[in-house]
N, C-alpha and C positions, 0 to 999 in steps of 0.2 A: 168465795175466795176474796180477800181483803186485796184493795187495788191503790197504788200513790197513784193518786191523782193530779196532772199537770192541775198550777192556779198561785196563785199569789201565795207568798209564803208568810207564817207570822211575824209578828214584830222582832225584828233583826237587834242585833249587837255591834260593838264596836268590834272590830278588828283586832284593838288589845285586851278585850273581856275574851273573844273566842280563843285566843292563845292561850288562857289562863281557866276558863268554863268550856273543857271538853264535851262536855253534857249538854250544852245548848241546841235548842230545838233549833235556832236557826241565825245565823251569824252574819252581817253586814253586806248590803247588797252594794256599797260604795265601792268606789274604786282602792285597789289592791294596791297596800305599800310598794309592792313588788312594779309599780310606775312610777317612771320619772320622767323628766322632761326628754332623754333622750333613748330612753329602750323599756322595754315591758319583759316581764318574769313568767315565764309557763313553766308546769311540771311534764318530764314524760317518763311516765312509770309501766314498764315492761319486763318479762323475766326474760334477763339476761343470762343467767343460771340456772338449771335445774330443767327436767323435763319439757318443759314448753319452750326452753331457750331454744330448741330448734325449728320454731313458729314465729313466736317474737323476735329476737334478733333483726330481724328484715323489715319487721312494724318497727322499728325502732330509726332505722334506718330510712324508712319513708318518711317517716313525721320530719326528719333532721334535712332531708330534701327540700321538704315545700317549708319548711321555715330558710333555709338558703336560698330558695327562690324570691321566697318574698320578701327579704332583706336587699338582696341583691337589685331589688324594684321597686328600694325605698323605703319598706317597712310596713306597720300595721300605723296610720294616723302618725305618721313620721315618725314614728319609734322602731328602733331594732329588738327586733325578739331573740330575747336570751334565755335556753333552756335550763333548766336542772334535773339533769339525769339520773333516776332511782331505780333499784332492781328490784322485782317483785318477787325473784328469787324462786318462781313459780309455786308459790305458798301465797294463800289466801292469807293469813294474817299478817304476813310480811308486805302483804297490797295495802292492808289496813291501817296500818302502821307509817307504811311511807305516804300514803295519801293525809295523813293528819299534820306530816312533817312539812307535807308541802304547803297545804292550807293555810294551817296554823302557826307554823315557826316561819317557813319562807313568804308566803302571802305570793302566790303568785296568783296572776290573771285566769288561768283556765289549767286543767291536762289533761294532757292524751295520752291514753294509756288502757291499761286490762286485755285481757283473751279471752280465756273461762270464766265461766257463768258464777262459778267459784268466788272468782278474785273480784268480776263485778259487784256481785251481790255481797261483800263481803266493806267493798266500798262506798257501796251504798248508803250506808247512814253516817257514812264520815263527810261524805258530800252533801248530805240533807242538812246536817247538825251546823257545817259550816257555809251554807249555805255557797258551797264550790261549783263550780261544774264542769265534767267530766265528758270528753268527746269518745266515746267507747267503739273501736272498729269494728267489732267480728260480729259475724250471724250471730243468732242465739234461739233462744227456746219461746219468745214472746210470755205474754201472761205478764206482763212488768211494763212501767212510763211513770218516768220520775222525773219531776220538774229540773233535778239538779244533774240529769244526764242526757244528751245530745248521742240517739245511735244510728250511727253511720254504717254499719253495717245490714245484715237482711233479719226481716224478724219473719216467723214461721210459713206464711201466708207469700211471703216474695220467695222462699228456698223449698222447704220442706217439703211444703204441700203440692207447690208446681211438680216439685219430684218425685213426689208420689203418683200425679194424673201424669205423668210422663211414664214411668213403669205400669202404670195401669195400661195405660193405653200400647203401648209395648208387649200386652200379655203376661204380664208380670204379676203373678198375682196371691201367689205363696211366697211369704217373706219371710227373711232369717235375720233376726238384728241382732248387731252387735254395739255393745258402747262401754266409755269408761264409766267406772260407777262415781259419778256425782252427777249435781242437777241438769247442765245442759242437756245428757244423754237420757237419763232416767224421765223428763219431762217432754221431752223432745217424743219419745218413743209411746207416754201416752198420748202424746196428741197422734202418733199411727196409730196403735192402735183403735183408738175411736175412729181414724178413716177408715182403716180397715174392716171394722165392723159396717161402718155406713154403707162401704163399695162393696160387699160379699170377696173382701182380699183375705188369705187367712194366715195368722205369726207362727210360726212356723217353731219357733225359740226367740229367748229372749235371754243373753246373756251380757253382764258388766265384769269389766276386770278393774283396778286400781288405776289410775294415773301412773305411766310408768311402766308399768306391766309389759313382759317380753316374753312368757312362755304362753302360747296359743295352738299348741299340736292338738288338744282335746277339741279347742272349739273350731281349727282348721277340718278335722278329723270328721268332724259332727256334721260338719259342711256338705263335705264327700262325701260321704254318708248317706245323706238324706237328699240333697241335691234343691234344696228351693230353688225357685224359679231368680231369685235376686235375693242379695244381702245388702240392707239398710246398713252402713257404717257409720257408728258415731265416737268412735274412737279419738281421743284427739293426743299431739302430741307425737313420742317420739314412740311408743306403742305400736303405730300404724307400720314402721320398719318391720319391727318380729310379725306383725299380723300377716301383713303383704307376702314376704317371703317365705314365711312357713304356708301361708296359704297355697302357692305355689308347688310347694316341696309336696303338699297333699293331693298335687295333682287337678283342681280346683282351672278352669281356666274360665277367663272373661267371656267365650263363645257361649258354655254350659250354663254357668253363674256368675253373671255379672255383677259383680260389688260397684253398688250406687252410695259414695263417700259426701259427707257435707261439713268434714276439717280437715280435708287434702287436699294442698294447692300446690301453687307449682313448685312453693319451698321445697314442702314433705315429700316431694316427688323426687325432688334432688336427690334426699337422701336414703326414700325407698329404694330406689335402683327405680330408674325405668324399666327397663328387664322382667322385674316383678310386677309392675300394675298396667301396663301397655295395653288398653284395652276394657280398662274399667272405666268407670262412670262418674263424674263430680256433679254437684249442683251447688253454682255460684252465683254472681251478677256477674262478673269478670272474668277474662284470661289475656295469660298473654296476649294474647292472637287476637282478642278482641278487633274489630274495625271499625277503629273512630280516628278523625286526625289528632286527637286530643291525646289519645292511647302511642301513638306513634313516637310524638315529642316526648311520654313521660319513659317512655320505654328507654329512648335512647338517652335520655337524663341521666335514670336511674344508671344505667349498665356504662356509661361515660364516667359516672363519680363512685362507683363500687364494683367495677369490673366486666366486661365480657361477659365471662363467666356467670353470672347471678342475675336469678330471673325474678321476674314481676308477680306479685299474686294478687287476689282480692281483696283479705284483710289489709295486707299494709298501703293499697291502694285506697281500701275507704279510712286509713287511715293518713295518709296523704291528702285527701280530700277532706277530711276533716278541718285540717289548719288552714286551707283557704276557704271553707264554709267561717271559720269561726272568723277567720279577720274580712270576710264578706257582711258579716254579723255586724262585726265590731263597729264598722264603717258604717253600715247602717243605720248603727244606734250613734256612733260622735262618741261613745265612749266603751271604756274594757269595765265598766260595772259590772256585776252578773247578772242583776236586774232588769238593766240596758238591755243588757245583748239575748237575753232570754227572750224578750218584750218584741226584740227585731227578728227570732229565727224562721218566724212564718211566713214560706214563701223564699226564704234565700234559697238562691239557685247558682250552678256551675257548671262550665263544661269541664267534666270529668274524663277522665280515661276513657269510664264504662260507658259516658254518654252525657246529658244534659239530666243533674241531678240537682230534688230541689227538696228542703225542709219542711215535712208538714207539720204545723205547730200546734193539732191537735195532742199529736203525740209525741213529738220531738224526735221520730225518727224519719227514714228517707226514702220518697216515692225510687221506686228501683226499676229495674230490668230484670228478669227470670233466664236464668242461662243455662242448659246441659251441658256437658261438654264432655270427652272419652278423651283417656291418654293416650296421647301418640307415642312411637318409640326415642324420640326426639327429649322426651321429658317434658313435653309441652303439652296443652288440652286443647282438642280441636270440638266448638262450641257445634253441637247439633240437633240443638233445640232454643227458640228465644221466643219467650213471652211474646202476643202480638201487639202489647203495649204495656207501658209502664206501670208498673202495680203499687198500687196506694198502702203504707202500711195497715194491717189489722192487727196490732200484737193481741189480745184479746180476744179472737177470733169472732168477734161480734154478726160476722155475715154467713157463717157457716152453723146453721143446725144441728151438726151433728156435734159438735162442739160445744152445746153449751152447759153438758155436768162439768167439762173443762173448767171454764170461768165462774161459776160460780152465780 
């Protein structure tokens, strides 16, 4: 399998050559018109519309957080950071699209932004070509490290895997998955199945529906039915609604078959109904409830400047923690070049929410914490399993054996 490899990139362009040669392998690692003497220019590109808008939204909203905190405490290198806000309209070309806009027409400093593996991977050579870089929050499927993105969220080896030796060890050991059909799911589910082969676990089905997708009485049905010992969800989106409640309506309860979810957080929980998943299973790095003093302050941040009502999750948390890794970076390096701050992210470290999180710059994503957690009726996750120490990224599953027709 062909792999980007973090490394020095080739001979760069001017800043007004890549505005005008969208073709270029790789475009100016100087600092971004987008700074001036007294503020600096980021992108945050999230769908505000369209299926995942009921995900993003809240990643949208965290990032606009810790850029008001850190304004409010002066700034990044005594500049005020000014965003510009683009909707990725939950369409992978519309990510593509507004990521060239930001690059290339606005010239900003960095952005935060993407969900699915879709919309990343779909940004991904818009970032290579311009040589941008992109702070990317969510879990994902691993097999991917690209110089020109920074992820802050968990790759297979800190979520997936943990939650598989967690239902193993549980007795879990007939699995039923479910996901939507594109990459994160579809890749996500070979790499179970090869554990499942390695552990004597066995799939029991393996079904995808579309993004979006609201009728699931067949594969609720199929459920009942057959009864696996636990269902792998990789469902993302506003899908997990009809999934969870029709689940329900089949009778299906978290005692008998436990649904083990890894794009349900406390968002999607809001609008699940707690009602319907009270009782089933996530694997995260984070939850509300987490116990850290770090978790405590952001907690009452967030729900002070957006309501009571509205809770905390793990994406827009490692998306929150992204903007002060980057201007942790920035400082490091003396300057917002992306060269710079590329050069500086090995080793940046912070007390996050989740904990004390630090960039490994082999692969540019983030040493983490392994977290289970089950829904309480509350709408909250009460965490009942934690790694017994911080796990080093492996996107590539390089330490795991059974793993390697995987990579290649």
């Amino acid at each position: 399998m062909a792999r980007t490899r973090l490394g020095t990139l080739p001979t760069t362009l001017t800043a007004a050559a890549c505005a005008l040669l969208l073709t270029t392998t790789a475009c100016t690692g100087g600092s971004p018109s987008g700074v001036d003497d007294d503020t600096v220019t980021v992108g945050m590109l999230h769908s505000l519309s369209g299926t995942m808008a009921i995900s993003e939204v809240t990643v949208r909203d965290a990032v606009q957080l810790a850029i008001d905190e850190i304004n409010a405490d002066g700034g990044v290198l005594g500049r005020q950071i000014e965003p510009i806000i683009e909707d990725g309209a939950s369409d992978e070309a519309t990510f593509a699209e507004r990521a060239q806009k930001l690059l290339a027409s606005d010239d900003v400093a960095t952005v935060f932004g993407g969900w699915t593996s879709a919309s990343r991977k779909a940004m991904l050579p818009v970032f290579e070509r311009n040589n941008g870089l992109l702070w990317y929050p969510v879990q994902y499927e691993g097999l991917e490290a690209s110089p020109n993105i920074v992820y802050t969220g968990a790759t297979t080896n800190q979520q997936i895997i943990p939650a598989l030796d967690y239902l193993r060890e549980q007795g879990h050991t007939n699995l039923y998955l479910v996901g939507s059909d594109y990459v994160f799911p579809r890749t996500a589910n070979q790499i179970i199945n090869a554990y499942a082969h390695a552990h004597d676990m066995q799939i029991t089905a393996e079904e995808y529906t579309p993004l979006g997708h609201t009728e699931y009485s067949t594969i609720t049905n199929d459920i009942a039915r057959t009864q696996p010992d636990a269902v792998f969800n990789t469902l993302n989106g506003d899908s997990n609604v009809s999934f969870f409640q029709q689940l329900r309506s089949a009778g299906v309860t978290p005692d008998d078959t436990p649904v083990l979810s890894v794009s349900v957080a406390e968002q999607e929980i809001d609008g699940i109904g707690a009602d319907n998943i009270t009782g089933h299973l996530t694997a995260w790095n984070y939850y509300q409830t987490t116990q850290t003093d770090t978790n405590t302050g952001f907690v009452e941040a967030f729900t002070t400047t957006y309501g009571a009502d509205r809770v905390t999750s793990d994406p827009m948390q490692s998306a929150y923690n992204a903007v002060h890794l980057w201007k942790a970076a920035v400082e490091e390096a003396g300057s917002f070049a992306v060269d710079d701050v590329r050069a500086a992210l090995d080793g940046t470290s912070i007390d996050a929410p989740e904990g004390t999180i630090t960039i490994d710059g082999d692969t540019q994503h983030v040493i983490k914490t392994a977290r289970i957690g089950q829904v309480n009726d509350n709408g909250l996750i009460d965490e009942i399993w934690t790694s017994p120490e911080p796990i080093t990224p492996d996107p590539y599953l390089t330490g795991y054996d059974w793993a390697a027709d995987l990579t290649g």
